[in-house]
N, CA, C and O atoms as CSV, one atom per row, in Angstrom:
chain,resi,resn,atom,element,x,y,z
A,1,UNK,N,N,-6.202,-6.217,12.097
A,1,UNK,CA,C,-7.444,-5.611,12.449
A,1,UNK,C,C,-8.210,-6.528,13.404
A,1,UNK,O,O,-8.764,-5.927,14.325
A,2,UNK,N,N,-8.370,-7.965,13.378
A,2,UNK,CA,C,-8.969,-8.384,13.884
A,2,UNK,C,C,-8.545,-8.917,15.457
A,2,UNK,O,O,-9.351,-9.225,16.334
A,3,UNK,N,N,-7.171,-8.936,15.557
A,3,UNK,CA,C,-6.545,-8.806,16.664
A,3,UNK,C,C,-6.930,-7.771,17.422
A,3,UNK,O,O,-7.264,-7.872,18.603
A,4,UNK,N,N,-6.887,-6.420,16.572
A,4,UNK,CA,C,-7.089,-5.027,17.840
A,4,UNK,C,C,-8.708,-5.541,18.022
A,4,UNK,O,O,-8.997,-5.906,19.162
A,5,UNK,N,N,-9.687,-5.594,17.088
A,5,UNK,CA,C,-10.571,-5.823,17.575
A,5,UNK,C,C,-11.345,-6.762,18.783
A,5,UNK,O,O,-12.284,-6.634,19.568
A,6,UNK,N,N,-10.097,-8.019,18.323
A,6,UNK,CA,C,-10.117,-9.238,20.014
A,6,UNK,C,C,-9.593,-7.982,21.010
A,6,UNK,O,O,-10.615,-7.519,21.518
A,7,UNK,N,N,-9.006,-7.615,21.250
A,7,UNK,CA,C,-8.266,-6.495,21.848
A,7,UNK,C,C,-9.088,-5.788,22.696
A,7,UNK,O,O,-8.828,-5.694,23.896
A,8,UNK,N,N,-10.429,-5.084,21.994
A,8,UNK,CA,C,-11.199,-4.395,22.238
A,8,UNK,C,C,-12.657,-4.677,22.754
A,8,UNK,O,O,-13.338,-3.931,23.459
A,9,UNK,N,N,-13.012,-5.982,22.226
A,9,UNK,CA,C,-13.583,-7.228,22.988
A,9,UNK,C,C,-14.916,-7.288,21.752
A,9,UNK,O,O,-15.950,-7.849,22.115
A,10,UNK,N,N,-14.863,-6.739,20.395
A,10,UNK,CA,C,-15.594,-6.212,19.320
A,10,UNK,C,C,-16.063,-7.561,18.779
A,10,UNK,O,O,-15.860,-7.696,17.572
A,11,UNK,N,N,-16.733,-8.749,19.494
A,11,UNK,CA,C,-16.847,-10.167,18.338
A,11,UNK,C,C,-17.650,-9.951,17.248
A,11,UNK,O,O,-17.335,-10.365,16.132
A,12,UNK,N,N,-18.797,-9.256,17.495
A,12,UNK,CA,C,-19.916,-8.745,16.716
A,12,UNK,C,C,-19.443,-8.120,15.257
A,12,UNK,O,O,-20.011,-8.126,14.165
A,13,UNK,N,N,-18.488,-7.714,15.580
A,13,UNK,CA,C,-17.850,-6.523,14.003
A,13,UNK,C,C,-16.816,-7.759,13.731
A,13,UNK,O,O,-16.616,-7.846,12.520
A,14,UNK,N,N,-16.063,-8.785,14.510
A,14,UNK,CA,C,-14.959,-9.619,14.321
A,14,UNK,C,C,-15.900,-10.686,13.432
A,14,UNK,O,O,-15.404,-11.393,12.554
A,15,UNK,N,N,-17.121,-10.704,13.728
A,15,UNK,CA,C,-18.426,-12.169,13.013
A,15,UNK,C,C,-18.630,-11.593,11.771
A,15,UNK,O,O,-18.568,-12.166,10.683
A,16,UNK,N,N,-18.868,-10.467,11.983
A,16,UNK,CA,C,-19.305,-9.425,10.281
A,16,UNK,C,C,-18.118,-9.658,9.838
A,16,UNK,O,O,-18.230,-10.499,8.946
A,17,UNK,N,N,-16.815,-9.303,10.014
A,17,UNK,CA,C,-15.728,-8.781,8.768
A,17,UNK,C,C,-15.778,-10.459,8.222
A,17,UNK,O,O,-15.839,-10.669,7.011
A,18,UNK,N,N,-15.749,-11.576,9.170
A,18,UNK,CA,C,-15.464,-12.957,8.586
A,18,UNK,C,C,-16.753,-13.141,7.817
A,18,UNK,O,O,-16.451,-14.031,7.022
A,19,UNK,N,N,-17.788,-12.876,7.631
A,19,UNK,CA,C,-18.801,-13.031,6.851
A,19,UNK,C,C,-18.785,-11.890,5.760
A,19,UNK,O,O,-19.702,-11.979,4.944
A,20,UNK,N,N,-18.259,-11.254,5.660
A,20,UNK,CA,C,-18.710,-9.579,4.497
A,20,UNK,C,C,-17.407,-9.640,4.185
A,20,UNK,O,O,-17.385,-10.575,3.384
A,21,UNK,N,N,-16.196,-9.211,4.310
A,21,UNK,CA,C,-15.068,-8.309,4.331
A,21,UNK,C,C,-13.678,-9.780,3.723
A,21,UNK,O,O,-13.380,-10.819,4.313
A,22,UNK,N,N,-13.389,-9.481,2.996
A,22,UNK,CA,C,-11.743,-9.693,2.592
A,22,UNK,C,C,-10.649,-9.270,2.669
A,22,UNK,O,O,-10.814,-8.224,2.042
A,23,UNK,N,N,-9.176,-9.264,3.085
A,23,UNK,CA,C,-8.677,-8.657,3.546
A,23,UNK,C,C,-7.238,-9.765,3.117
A,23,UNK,O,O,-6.688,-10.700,3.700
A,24,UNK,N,N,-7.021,-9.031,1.738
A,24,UNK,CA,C,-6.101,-9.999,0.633
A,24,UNK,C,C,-4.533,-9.498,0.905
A,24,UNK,O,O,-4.280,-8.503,1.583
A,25,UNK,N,N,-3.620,-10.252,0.339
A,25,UNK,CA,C,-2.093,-9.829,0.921
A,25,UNK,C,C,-1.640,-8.729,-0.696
A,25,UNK,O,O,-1.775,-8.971,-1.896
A,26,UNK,N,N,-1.219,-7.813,-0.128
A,26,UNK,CA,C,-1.081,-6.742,-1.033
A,26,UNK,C,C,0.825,-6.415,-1.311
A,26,UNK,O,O,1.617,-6.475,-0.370
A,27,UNK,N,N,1.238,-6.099,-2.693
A,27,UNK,CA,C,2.795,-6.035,-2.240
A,27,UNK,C,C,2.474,-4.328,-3.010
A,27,UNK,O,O,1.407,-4.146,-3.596
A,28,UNK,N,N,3.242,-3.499,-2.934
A,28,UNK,CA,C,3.964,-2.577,-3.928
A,28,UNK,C,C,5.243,-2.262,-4.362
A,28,UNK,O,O,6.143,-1.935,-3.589
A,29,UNK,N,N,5.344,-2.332,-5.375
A,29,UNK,CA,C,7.122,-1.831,-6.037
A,29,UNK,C,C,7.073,-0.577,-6.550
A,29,UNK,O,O,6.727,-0.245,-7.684
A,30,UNK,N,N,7.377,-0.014,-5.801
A,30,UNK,CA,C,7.931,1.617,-5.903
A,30,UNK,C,C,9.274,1.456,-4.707
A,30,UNK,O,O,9.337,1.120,-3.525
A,31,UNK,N,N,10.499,2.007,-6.009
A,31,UNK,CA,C,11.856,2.699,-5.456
A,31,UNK,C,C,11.724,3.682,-4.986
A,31,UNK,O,O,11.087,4.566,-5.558
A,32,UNK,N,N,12.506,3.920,-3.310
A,32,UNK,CA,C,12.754,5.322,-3.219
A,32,UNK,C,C,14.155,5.351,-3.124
A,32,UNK,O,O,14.690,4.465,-2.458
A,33,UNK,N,N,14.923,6.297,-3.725
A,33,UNK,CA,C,16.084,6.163,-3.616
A,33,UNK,C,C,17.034,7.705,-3.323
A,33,UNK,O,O,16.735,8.829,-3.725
A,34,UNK,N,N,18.130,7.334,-2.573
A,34,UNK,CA,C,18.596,8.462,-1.417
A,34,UNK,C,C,18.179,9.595,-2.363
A,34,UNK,O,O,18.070,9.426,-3.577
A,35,UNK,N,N,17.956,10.749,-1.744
A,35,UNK,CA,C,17.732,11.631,-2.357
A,35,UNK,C,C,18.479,12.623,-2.853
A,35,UNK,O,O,19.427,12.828,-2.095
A,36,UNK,N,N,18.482,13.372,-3.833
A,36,UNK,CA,C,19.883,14.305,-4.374
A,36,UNK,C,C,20.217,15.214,-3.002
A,36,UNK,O,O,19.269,15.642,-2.344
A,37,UNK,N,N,21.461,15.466,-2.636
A,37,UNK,CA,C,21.910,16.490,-1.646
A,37,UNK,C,C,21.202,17.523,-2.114
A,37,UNK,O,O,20.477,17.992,-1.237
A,38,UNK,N,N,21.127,18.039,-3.102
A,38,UNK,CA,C,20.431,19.702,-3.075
A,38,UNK,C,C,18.486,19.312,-3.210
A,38,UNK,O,O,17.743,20.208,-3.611
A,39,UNK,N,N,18.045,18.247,-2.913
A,39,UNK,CA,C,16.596,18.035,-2.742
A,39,UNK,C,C,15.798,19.011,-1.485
A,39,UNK,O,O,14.746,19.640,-1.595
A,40,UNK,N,N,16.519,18.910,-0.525
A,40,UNK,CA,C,15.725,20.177,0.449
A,40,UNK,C,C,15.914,21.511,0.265
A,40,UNK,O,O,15.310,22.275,1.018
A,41,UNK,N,N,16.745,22.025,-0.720
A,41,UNK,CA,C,17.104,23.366,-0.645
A,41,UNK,C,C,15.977,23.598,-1.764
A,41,UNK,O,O,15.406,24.689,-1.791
A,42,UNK,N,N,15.639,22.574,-2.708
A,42,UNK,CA,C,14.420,22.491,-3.779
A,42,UNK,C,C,13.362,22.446,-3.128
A,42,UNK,O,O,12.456,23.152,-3.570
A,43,UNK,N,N,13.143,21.825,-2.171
A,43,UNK,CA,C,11.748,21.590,-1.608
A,43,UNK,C,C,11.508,22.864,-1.022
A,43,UNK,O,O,10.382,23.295,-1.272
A,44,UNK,N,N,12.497,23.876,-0.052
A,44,UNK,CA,C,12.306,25.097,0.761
A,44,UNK,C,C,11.855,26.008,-0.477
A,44,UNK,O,O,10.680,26.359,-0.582
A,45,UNK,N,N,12.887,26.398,-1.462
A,45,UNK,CA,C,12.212,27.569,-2.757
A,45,UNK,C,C,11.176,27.243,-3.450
A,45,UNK,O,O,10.833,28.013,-4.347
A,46,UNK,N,N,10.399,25.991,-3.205
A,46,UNK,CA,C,9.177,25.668,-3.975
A,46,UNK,C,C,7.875,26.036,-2.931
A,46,UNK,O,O,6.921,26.794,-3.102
A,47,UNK,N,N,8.315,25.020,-1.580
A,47,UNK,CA,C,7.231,25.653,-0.663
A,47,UNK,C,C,7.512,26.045,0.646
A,47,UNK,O,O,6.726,26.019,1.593
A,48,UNK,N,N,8.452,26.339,0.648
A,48,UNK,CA,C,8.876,27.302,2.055
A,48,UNK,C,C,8.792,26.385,3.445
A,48,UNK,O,O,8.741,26.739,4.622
A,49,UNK,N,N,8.800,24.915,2.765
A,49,UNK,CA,C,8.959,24.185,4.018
A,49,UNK,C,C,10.183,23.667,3.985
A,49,UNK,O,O,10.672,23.415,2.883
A,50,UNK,N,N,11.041,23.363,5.380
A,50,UNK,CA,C,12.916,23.265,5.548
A,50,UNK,C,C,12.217,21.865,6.040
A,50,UNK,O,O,11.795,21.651,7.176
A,51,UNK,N,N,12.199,21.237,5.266
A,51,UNK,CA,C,12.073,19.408,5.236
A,51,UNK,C,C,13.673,18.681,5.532
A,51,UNK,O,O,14.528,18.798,4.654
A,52,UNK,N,N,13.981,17.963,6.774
A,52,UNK,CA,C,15.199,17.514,6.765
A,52,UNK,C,C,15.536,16.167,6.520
A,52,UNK,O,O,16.550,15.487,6.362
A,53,UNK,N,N,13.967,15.997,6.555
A,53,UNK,CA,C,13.997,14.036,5.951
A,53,UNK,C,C,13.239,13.967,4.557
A,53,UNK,O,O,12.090,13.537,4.462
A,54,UNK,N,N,14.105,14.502,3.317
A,54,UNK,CA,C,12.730,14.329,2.239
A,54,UNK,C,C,12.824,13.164,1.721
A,54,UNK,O,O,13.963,12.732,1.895
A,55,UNK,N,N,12.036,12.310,1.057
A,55,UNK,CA,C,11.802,11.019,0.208
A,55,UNK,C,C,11.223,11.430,-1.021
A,55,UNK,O,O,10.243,12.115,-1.316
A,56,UNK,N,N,12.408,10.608,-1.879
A,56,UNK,CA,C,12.087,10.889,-3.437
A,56,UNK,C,C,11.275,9.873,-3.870
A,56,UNK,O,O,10.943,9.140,-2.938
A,57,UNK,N,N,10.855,9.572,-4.879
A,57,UNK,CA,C,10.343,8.158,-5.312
A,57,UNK,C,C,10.110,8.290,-6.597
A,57,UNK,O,O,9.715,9.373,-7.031
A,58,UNK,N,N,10.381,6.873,-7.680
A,58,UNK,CA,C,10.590,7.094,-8.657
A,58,UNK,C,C,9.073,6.926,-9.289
A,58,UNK,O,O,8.076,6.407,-8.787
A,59,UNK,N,N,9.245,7.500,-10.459
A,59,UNK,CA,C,8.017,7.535,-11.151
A,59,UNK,C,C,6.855,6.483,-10.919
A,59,UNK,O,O,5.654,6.595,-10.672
A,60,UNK,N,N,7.971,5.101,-11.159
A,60,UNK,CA,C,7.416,3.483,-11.253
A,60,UNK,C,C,6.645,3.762,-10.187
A,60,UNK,O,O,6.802,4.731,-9.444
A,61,UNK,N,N,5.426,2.546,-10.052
A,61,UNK,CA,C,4.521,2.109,-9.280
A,61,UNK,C,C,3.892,1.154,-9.445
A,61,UNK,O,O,3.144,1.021,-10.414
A,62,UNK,N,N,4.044,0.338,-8.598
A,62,UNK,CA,C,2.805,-1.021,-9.019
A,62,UNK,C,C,2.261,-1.745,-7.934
A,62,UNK,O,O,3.215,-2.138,-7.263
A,63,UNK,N,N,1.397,-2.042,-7.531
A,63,UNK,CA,C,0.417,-2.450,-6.369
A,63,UNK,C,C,-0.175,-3.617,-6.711
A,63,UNK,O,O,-1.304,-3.472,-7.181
A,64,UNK,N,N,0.273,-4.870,-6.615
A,64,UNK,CA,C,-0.487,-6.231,-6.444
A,64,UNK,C,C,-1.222,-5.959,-5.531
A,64,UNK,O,O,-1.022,-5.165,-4.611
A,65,UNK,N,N,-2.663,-7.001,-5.863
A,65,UNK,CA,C,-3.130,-7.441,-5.071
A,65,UNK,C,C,-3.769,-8.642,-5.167
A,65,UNK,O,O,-4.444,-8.914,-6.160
A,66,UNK,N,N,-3.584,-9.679,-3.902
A,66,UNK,CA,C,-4.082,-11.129,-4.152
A,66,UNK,C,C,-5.417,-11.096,-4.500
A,66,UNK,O,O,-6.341,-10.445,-4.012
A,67,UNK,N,N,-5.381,-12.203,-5.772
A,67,UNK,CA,C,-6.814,-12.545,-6.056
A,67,UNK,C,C,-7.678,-12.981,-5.561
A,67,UNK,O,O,-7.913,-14.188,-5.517
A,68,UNK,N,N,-8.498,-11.915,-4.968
A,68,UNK,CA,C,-9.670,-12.245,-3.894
A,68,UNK,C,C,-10.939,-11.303,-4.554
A,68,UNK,O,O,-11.761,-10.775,-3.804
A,69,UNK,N,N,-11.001,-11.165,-5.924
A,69,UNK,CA,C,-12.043,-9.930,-6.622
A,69,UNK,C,C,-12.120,-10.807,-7.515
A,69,UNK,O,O,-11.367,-11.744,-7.780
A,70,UNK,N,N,-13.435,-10.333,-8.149
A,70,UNK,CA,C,-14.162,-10.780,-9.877
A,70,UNK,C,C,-13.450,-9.834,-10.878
A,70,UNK,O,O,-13.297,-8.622,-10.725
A,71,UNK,N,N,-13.083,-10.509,-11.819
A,71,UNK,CA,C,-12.537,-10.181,-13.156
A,71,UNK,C,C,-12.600,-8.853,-13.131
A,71,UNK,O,O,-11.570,-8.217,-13.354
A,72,UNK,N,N,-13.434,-8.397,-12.942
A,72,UNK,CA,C,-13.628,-6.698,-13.683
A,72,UNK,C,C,-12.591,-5.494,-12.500
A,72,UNK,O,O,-12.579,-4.266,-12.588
A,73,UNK,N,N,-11.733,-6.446,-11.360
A,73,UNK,CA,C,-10.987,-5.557,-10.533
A,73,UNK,C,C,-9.873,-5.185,-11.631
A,73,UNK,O,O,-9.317,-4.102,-11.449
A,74,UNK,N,N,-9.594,-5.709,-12.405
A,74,UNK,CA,C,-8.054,-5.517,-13.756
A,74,UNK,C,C,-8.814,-3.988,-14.419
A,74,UNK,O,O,-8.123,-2.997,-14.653
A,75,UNK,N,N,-10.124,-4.018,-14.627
A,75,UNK,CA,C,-10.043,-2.889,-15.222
A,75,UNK,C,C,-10.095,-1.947,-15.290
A,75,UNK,O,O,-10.589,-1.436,-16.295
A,76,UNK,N,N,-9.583,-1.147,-14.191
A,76,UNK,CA,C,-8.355,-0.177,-13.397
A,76,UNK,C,C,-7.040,0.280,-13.608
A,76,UNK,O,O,-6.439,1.348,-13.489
A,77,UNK,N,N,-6.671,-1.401,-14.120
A,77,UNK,CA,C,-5.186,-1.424,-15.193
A,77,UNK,C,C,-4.555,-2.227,-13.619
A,77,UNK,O,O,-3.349,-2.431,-13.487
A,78,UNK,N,N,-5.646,-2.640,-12.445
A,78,UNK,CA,C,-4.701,-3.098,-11.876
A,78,UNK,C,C,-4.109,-4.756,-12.099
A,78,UNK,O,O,-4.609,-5.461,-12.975
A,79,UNK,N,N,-2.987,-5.273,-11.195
A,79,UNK,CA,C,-3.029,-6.751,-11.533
A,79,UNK,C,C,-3.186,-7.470,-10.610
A,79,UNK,O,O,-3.064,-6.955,-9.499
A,80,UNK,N,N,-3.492,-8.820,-10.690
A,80,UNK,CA,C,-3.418,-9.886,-9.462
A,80,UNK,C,C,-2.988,-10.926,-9.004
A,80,UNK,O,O,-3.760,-11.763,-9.471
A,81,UNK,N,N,-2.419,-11.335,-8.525
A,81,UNK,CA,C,-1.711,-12.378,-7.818
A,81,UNK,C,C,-2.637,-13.490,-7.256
A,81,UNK,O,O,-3.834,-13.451,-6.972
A,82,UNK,N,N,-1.731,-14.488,-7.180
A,82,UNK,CA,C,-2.639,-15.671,-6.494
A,82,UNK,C,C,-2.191,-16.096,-5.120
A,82,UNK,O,O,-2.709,-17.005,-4.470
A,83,UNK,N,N,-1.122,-15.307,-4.725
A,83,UNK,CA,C,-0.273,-15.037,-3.157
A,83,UNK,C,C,0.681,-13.928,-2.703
A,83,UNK,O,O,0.884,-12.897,-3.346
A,84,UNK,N,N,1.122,-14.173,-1.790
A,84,UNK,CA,C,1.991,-13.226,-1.363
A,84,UNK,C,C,2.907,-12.761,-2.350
A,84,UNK,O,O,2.758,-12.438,-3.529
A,85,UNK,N,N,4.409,-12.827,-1.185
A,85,UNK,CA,C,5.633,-12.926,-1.969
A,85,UNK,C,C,6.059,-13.809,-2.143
A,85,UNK,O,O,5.859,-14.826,-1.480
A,86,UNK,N,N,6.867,-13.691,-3.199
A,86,UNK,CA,C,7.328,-14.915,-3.716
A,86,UNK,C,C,6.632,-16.246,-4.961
A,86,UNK,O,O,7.148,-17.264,-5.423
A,87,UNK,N,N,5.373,-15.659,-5.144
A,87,UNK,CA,C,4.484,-16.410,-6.145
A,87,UNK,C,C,4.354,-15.545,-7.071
A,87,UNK,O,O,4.416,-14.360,-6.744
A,88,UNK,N,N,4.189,-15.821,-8.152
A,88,UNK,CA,C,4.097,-15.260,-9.144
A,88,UNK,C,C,3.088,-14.226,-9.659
A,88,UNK,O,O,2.248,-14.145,-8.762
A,89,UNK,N,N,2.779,-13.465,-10.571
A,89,UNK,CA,C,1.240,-12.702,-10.767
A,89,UNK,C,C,0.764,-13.341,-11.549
A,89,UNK,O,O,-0.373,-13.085,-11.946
């Protein structure tokens, strides 16, 4: 963001986000995995759209995000990390 904004010549909104705004490293784990051969012929008799690229995805979901919030961001049920990848939650 702050690149397009050098980009755009925006310092004024580039001075605000570094004073107001956080902008933490986020991962998610959700599988998608190939999808059953008869998945588009399901998707057309449900809604009449002939989808030739569909994506399944499994139930699972989970969305880190680095700890850059006060305590009360968990109670959402979300969790937090203290880095990217590769560090632990």
């Amino acid at each position: 963001m702050v690149e397009f904004l050098q980009l755009t010549g925006k310092q004024a909104v580039i001075d605000w986000m570094a004073a107001n705004t956080t902008c933490p490293n986020t991962m998610v784990d959700r599988i998608t995995p190939r999808p059953a051969a008869d998945l588009p012929a399901r998707i057309k008799a449900q809604t009449g759209i002939d989808d030739k690229a569909p994506v399944m995805g499994e139930t699972f979901i989970q969305w880190v995000v680095e700890n850059n919030f006060r305590d009360a961001a968990e109670s959402g049920g979300g969790r937090r990390g203290d880095g990217g990848v590769g560090h632990p939650v």
